[in-house]
C-alpha positions as CSV (number, residue, x, y, z in Angstrom):
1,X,130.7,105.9,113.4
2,X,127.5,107.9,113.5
3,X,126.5,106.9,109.7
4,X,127.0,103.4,111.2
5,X,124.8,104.2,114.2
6,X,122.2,105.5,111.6
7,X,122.5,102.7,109.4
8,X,121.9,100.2,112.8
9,X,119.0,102.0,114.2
10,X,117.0,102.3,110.6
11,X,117.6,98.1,110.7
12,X,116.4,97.9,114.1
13,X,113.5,100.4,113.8
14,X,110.7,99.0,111.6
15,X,108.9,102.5,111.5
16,X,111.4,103.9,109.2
17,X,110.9,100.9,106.9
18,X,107.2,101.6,107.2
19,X,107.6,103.9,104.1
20,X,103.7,104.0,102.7
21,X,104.7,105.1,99.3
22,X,106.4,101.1,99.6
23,X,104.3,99.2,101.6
24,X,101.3,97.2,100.2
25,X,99.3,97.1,103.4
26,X,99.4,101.0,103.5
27,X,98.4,101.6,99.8
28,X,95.9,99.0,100.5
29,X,94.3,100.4,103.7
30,X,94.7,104.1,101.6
31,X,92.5,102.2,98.4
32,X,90.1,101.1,101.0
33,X,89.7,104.5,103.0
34,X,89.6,106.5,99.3
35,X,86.3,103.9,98.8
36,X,84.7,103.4,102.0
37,X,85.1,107.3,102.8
38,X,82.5,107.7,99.9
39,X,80.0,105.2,102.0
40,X,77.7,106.8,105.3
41,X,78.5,105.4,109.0
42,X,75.3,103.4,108.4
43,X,76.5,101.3,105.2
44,X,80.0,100.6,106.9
45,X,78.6,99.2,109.4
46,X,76.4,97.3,107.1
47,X,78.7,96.0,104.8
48,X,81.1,94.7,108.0
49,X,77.8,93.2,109.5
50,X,77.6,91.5,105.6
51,X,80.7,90.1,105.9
52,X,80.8,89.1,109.4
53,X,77.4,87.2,108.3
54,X,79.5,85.6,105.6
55,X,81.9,84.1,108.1
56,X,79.2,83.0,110.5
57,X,77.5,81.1,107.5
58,X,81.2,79.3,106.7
59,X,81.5,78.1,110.2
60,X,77.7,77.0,110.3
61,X,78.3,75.3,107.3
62,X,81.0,73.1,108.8
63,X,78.7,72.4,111.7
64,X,76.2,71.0,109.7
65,X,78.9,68.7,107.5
66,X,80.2,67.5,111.2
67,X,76.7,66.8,111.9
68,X,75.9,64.9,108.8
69,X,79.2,62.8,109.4
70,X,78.2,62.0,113.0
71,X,74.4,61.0,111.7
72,X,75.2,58.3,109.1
73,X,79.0,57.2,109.0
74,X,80.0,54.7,106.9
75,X,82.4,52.5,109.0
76,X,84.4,51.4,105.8
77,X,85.1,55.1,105.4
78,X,86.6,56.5,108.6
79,X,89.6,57.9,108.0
80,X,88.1,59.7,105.2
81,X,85.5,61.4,108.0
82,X,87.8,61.8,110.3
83,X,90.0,63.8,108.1
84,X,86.8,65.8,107.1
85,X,86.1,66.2,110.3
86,X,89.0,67.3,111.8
87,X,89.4,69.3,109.0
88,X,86.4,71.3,109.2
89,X,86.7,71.6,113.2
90,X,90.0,73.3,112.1
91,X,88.7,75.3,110.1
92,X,86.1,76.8,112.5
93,X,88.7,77.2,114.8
94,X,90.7,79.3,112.5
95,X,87.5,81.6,111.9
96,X,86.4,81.8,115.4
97,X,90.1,82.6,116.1
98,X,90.3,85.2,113.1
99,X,87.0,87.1,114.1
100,X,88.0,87.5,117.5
101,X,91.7,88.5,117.1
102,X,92.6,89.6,114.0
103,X,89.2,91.1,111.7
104,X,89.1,94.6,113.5
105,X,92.6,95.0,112.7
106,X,92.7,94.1,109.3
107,X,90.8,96.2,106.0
108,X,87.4,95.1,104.7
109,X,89.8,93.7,101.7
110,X,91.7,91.5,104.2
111,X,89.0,90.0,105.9
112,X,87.4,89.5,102.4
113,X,90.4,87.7,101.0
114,X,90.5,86.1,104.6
115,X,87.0,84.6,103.7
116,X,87.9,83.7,100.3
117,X,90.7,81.5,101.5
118,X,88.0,79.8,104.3
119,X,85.8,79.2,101.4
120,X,88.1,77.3,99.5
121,X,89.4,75.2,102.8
122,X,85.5,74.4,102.8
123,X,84.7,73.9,99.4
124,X,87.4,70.9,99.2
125,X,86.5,69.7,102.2
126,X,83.0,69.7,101.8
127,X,83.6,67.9,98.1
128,X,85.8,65.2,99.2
129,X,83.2,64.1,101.9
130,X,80.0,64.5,98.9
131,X,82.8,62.4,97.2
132,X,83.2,59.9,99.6
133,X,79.4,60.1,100.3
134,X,78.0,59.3,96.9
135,X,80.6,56.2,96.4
136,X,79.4,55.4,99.8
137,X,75.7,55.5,98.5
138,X,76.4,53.9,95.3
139,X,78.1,50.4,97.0
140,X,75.2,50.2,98.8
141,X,72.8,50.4,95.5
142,X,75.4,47.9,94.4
143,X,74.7,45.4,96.8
């Protein structure tokens, strides 16, 4: 009964699972600590205050895509804007959301993966709607 008992309580407890020597996240966060320990209080702070930058400059960069939209919308092309749009007002959800809940609890490597993966959301985004622009633009040479 007892080895049962043991057996039962190491399922229902995730802290023994949370072997380090196993888990990514820990040899992660230990890689990142081994680096960052080498770096002053004064260029942590500046190399989160870098990336943090980084985010804000993703979301402003969707603002200014919305904007352009909203400016001079092709009529013929809505639900390709609206998808861009919508898109892109995710996606500055998602990083407002992620920079207020989650970056102080992740690594420096999270949040930069994080930002990689927002980059790419934006980069197709922001293509399909240059896309969509330029055939736009080149109808109305056309006629």
């Amino acid at each position: 009964d007892s080895s049962t008992d043991d057996g039962t309580s190491e399922e229902m407890d995730p802290g023994i699972e949370d072997d380090s020597s196993n888990d990514p996240n820990a040899k992660l966060k230990e890689l990142e600590k081994s680096i960052f320990d080498q770096l002053s209080t004064e260029q942590k702070a500046l190399k989160t205050k870098e990336l943090k930058t980084l985010y804000n400059s993703v979301y402003d960069k969707c603002a200014e895509i919305i904007n352009t939209i909203s400016a001079d919308r092709n009529p013929e092309q809505a639900k390709v804007y609206d998808y861009v749009m919508n898109s892109l007002t995710d996606l500055q959800k998602y990083i407002k959301d992620y920079l207020f809940n989650i970056y102080d609890s992740k690594t420096y490597i999270e949040n930069m993966v994080q930002l990689q993966k927002y980059l790419t959301v934006l980069d197709t985004v922001s293509n399909i709607f240059e896309e969509v622009k330029n055939s736009s633009d080149q109808e109305n040479k056309d006629n």
